[in-house]
C-alpha positions as CSV (number, residue, x, y, z in Angstrom):
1,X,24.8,14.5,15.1
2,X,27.8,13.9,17.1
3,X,27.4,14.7,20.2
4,X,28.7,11.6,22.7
5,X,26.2,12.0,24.9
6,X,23.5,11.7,22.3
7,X,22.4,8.4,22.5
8,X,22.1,8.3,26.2
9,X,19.7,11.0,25.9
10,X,18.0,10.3,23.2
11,X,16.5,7.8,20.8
12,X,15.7,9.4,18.2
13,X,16.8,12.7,16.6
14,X,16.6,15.5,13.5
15,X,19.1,17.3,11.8
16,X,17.8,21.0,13.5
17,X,20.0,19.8,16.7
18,X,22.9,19.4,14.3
19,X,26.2,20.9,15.1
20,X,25.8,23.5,12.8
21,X,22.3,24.1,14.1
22,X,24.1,25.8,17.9
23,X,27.1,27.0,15.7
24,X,24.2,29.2,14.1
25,X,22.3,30.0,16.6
26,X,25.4,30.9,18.7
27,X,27.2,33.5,16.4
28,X,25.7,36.1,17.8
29,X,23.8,38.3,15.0
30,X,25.8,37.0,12.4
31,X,23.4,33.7,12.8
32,X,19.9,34.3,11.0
33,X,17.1,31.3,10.4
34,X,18.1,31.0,6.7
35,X,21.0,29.8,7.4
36,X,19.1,27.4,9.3
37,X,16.7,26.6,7.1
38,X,19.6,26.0,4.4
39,X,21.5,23.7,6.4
40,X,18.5,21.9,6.9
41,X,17.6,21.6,3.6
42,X,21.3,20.2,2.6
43,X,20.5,17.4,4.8
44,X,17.1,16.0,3.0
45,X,17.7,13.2,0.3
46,X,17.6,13.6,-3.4
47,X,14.5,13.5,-5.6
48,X,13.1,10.1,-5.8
49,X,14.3,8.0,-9.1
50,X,10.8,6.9,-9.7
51,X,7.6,8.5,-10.6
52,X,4.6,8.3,-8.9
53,X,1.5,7.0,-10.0
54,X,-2.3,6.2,-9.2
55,X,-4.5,3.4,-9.7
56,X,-7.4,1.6,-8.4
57,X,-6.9,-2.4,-8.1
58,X,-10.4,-4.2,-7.1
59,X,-13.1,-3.3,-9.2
60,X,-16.2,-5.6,-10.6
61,X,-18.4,-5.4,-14.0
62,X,-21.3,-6.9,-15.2
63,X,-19.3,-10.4,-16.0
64,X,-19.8,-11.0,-12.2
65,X,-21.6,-9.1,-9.7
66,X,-20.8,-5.2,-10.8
67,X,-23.3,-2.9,-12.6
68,X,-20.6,-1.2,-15.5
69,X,-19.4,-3.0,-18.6
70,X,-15.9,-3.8,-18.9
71,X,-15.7,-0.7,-21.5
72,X,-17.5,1.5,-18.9
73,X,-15.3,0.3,-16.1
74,X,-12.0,1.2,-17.5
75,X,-13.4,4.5,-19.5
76,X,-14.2,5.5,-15.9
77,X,-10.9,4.9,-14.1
78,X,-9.3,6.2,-17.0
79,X,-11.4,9.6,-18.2
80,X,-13.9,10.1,-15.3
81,X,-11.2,9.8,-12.5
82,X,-7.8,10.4,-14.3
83,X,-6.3,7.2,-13.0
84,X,-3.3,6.0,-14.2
85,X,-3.7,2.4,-14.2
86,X,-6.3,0.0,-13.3
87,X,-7.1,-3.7,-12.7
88,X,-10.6,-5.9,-13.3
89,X,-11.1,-8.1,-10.6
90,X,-14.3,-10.0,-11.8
91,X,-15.1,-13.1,-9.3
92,X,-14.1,-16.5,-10.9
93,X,-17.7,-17.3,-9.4
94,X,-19.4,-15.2,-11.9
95,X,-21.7,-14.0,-9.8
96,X,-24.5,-16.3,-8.3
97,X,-26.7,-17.8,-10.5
98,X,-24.4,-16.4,-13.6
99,X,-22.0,-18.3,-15.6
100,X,-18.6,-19.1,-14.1
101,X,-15.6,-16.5,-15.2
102,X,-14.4,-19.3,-17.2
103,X,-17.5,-20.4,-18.9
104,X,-19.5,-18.1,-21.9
105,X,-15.8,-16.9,-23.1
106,X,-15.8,-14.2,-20.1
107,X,-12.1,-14.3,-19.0
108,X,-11.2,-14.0,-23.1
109,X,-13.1,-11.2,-23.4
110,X,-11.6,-10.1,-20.1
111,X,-8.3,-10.6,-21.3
112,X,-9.0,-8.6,-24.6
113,X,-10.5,-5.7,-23.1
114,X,-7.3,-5.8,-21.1
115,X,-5.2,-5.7,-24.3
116,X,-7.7,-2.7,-25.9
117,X,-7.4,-0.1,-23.5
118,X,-3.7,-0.8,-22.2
119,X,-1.7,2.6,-23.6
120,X,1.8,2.5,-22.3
121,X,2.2,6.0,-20.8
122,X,-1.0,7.2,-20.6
123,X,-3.2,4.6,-19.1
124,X,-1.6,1.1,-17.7
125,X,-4.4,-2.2,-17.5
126,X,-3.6,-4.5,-15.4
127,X,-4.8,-8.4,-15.7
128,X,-6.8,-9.5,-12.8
129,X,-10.1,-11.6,-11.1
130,X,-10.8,-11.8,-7.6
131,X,-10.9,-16.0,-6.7
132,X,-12.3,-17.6,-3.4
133,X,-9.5,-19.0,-2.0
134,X,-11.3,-21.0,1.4
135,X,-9.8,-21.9,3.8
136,X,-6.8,-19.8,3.4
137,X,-7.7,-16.2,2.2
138,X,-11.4,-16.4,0.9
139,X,-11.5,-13.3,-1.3
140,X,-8.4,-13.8,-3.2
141,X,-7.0,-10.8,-5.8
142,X,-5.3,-12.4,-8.6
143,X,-3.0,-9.8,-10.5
144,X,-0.8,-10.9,-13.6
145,X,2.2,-9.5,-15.2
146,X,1.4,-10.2,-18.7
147,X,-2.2,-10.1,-20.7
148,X,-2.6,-13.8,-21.2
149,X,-2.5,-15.3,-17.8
150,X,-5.0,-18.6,-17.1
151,X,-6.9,-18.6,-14.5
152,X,-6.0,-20.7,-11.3
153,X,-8.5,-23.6,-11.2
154,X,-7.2,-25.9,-8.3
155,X,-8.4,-29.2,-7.0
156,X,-12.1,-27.8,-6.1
157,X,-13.1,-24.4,-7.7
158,X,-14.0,-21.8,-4.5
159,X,-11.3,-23.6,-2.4
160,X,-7.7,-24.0,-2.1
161,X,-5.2,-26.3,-1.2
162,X,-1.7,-25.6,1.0
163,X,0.0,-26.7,-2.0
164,X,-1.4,-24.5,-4.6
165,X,-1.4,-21.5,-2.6
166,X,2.9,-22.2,-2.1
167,X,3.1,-22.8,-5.9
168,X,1.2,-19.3,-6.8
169,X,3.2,-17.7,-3.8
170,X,6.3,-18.8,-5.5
171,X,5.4,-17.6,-9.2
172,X,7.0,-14.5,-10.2
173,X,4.2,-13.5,-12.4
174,X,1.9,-13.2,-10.2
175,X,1.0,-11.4,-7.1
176,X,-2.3,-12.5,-4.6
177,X,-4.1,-9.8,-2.7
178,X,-6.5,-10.5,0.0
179,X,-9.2,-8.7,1.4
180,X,-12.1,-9.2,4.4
181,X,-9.1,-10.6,5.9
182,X,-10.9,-9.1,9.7
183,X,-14.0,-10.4,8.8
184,X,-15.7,-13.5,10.6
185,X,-17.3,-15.1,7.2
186,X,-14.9,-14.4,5.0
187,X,-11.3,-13.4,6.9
188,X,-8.1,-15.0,7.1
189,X,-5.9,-15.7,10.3
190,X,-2.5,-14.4,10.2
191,X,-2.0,-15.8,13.9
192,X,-2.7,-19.5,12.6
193,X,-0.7,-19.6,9.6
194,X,2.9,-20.0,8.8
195,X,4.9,-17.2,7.4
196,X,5.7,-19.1,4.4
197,X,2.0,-18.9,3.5
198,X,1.6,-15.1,4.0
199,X,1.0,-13.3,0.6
200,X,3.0,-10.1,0.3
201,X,0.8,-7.2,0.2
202,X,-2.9,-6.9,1.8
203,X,-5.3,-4.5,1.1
204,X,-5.7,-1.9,3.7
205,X,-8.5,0.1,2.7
206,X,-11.8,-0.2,0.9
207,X,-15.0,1.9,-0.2
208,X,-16.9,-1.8,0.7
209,X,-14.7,-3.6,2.2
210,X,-10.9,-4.6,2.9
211,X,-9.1,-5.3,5.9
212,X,-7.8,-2.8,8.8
213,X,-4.6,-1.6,10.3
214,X,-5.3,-2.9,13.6
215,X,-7.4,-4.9,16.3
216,X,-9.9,-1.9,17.0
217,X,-9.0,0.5,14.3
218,X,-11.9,3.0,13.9
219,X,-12.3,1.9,10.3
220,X,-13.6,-1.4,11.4
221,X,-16.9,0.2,12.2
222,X,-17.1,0.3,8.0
223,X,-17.1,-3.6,8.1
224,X,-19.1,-4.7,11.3
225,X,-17.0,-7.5,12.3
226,X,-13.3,-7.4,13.7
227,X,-11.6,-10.5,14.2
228,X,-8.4,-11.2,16.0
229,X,-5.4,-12.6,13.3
230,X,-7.2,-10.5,10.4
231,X,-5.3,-7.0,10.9
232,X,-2.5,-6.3,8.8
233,X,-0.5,-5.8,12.2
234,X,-1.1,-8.8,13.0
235,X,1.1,-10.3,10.1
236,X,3.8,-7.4,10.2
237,X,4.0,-8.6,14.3
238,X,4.8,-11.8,13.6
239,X,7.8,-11.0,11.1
240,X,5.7,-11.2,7.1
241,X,6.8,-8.7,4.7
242,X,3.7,-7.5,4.0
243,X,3.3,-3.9,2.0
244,X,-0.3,-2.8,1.0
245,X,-2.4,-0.8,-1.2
246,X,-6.1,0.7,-0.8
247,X,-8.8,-0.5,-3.4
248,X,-12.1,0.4,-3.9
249,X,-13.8,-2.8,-4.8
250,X,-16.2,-0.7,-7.1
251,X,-19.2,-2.7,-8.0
252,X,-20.6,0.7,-9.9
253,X,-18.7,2.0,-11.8
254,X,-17.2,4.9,-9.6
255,X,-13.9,3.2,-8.7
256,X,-11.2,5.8,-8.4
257,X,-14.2,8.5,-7.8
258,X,-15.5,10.1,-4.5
259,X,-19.2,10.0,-4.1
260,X,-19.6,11.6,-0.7
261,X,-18.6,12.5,2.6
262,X,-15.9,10.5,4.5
263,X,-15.5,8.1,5.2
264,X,-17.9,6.0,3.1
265,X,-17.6,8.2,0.0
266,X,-14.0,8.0,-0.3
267,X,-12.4,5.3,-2.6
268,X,-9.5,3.4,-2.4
269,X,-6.5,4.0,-4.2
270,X,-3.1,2.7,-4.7
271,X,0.0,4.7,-5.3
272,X,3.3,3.1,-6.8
273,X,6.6,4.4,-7.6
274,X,7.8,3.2,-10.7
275,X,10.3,3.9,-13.8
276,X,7.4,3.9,-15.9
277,X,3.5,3.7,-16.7
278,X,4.2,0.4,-18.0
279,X,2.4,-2.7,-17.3
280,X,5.8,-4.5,-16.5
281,X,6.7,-1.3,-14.4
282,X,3.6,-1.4,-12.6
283,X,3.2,-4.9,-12.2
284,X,7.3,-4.8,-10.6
285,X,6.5,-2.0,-8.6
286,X,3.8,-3.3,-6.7
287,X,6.0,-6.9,-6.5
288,X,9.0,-4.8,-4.6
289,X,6.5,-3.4,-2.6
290,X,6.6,0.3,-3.5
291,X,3.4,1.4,-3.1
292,X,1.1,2.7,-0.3
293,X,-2.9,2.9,-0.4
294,X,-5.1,6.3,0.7
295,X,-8.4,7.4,0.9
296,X,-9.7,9.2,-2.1
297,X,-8.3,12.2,-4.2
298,X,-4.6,12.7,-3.9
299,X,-1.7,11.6,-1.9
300,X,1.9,11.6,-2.9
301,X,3.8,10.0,-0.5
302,X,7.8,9.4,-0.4
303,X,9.2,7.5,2.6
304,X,12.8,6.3,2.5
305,X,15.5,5.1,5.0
306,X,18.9,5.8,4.3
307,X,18.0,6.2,0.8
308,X,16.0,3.0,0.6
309,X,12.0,2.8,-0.7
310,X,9.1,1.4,0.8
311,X,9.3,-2.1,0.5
312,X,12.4,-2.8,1.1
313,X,14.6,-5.2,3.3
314,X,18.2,-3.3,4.0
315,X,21.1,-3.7,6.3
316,X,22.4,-0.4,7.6
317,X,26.0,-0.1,9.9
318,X,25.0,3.5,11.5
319,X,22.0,4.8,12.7
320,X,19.0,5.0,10.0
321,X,17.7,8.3,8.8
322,X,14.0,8.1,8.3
323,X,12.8,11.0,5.2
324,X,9.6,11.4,4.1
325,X,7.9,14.1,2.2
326,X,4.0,14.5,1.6
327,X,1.6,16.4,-0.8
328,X,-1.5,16.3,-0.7
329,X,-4.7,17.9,-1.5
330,X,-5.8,18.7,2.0
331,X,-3.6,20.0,5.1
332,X,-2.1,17.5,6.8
333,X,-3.3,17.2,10.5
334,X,-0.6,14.3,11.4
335,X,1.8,12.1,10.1
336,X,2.6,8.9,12.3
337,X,5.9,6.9,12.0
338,X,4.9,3.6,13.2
339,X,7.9,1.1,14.9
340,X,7.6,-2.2,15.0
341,X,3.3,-2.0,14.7
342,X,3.0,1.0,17.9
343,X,2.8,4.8,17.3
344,X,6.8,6.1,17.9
345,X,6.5,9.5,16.8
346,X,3.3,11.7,15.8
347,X,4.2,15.1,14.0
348,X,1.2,17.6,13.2
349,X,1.6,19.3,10.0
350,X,5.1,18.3,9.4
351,X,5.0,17.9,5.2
352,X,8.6,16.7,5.0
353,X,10.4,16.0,7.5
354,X,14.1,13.7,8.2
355,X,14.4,11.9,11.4
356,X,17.5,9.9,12.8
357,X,16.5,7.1,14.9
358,X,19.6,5.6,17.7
359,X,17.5,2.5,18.9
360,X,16.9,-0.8,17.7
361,X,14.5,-2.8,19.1
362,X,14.7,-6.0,17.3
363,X,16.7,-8.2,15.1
364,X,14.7,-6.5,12.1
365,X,12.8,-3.3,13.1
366,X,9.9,-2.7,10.9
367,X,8.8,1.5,10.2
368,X,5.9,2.6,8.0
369,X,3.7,5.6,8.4
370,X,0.3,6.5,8.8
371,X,-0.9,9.8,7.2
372,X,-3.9,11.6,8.5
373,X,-5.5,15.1,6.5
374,X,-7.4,17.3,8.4
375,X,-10.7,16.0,6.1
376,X,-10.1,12.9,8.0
377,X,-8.6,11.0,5.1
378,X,-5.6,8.6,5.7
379,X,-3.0,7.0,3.6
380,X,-0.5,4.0,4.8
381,X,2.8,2.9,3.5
382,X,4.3,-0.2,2.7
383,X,6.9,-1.0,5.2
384,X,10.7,-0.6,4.9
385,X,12.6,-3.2,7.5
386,X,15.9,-2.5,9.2
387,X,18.5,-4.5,9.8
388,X,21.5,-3.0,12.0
389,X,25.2,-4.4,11.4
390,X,27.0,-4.7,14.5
């Protein structure tokens, strides 16, 4: 792409209006479209170093408010929906009117059952509880690295203090979730807080609840309420670094599973790429950021810049080069590159496609996508920001 002109022209640009693409299609019958599609193909980025995989992240048992026993809850994400991983995210409540997650020896038992059914390889547990969090987050996701975390009890139990939120923020072995975040009774406001007291990832998607893409986004009809500062966009416009995932919070026993007809029936499930199907690799994964949540079933989805995952924070000195490829189990109707929180560029059944982009917009411009299958399922990716060296 090096045209002079191209960048008064355009702002954005693929690799079919390459120079080789008119040297081609200009050679009179000597050209042919394999040679196009080859050259094409020559231009797309390597296989990804990391393997995908699939997990659900928010799920309940009997221990709080959910209907399955710990066994049957992770039997189910592991045998009934061929998950690869899988977090417990009993409240610390306990459920009301039940014993508190840290009375009756529950979050032991938790923490054991976590250690059982952990198979490096084959089936990853992850150590987590879901803890009110008022006034900041409400419905707060807990996830630890290792299988013998303790559980945060602050300076009133269902509530949390500026200062404890900073010190679990700053803990590298752990990583806090929200979700209702749009909701009037138990959201958050991303337009009153501070930056600094942002978690990192949100969850975007939910069989019963979560939060939404956007001020209006048709999936709020799934929650009732839709509150201003609650939208993920809302954070990303105001400069967080905020990746998400898609959880079910499955209260029985079907996380990971459909169960009917979109969009209710669909679950919510995370994808990572990581080295491994380790806890640690897992647990790091979802840290950097490199993951992306969809609705149900199966969605591989590989967006890079310039080489660079989802979830990352680069500095580029040319013009980025946006790559992503997607397989899934239903056709793809579009695939949305979204610029700094607005729709840039829709593309209808594109499943792989490598896009140059001339402009920047601000200081830091922020990209993900937005998937949409022809079933009407979605899936969103973590973010990757762009910085542009002068």
């Amino acid at each position: 792409m090096k045209h002079p002109d191209r960048k008064l022209a355009k702002r954005f640009d693929m690799p079919g209006r390459a120079a080789a693409f008119t040297d081609i299609v200009y050679s009179g019958t000597e050209g042919s479209w394999e040679q196009i599609r080859e050259d094409q193909k020559n231009r797309m980025p390597e296989a990804p170093v990391y393997q995908v995989f699939f997990g659900e992240l928010h799920g309940h048992s009997n221990l709080s408010d959910g209907g399955p026993s710990i066994d049957e809850y992770f039997t189910g994400l592991r045998d009934r929906a061929g998950l690869d991983f899988g977090a417990l995210s009993d409240h610390d409540h306990g459920g009301v009117g039940k014993p508190e997650l840290w009375d009756a020896g529950k979050w032991e038992l938790t923490r054991q059952k976590v250690r059982e059914y952990y198979n490096p390889g084959t089936f990853t547990t992850i150590l987590a509880y879901e803890r009110d969090s008022y006034p900041w987050y409400n419905n707060l996701v807990v996830y630890y690295r290792g299988d013998d975390g303790e559980l945060l009890r602050g300076v009133r139990d269902g509530e949390m203090t500026r200062e404890e939120l900073r010190s679990y923020l700053a803990r590298e072995d752990l990583i806090l979730v929200p979700h209702d975040t749009n909701i009037l009774s138990s959201g958050a406001d991303f337009l009153a807080m501070d930056l600094e007291d942002m978690v990192s990832i949100i969850q975007v998607y939910g069989r019963s609840s979560s939060c939404t893409e956007y001020m209006g986004d048709p999936l709020a009809q799934m929650l009732g309420d839709d509150c201003e500062g609650g939208h993920w966009q809302d954070a990303l416009k105001r400069g967080a670094r905020m990746g998400c995932i898609a959880c079910s919070d499955d209260h029985a026993g079907n996380g990971g599973l459909t169960t009917g007809p979109f969009p209710y029936g669909c679950p919510g499930i995370t994808g990572v790429w990581a080295a491994e199907n380790t806890r640690e690799a897992i647990f790091d994964a979802l840290k950097a950021r490199r993951c992306y949540g969809f609705m149900g079933g199966r969605i591989t989805v590989d967006f890079r810049i310039d080489g660079h995952y989802m979830g990352e924070e680069i500095r580029v000195s040319g013009d980025p080069a946006l790559y992503y490829r997607i397989d899934a189990d239903a056709p793809i109707e579009t695939v949305t590159v979204v610029k700094n929180c607005r729709d840039y560029l829709i593309l209808r059944r594109k499943g792989e496609q490598l896009i140059y982009d001339y402009r920047q917009e601000q200081e830091t411009d922020c990209y993900y996508l937005r998937v949409k299958l022809q079933d009407g399922r979605q899936a969103w990716t973590s973010p990757i920001w762009v910085t542009r060296e002068s």
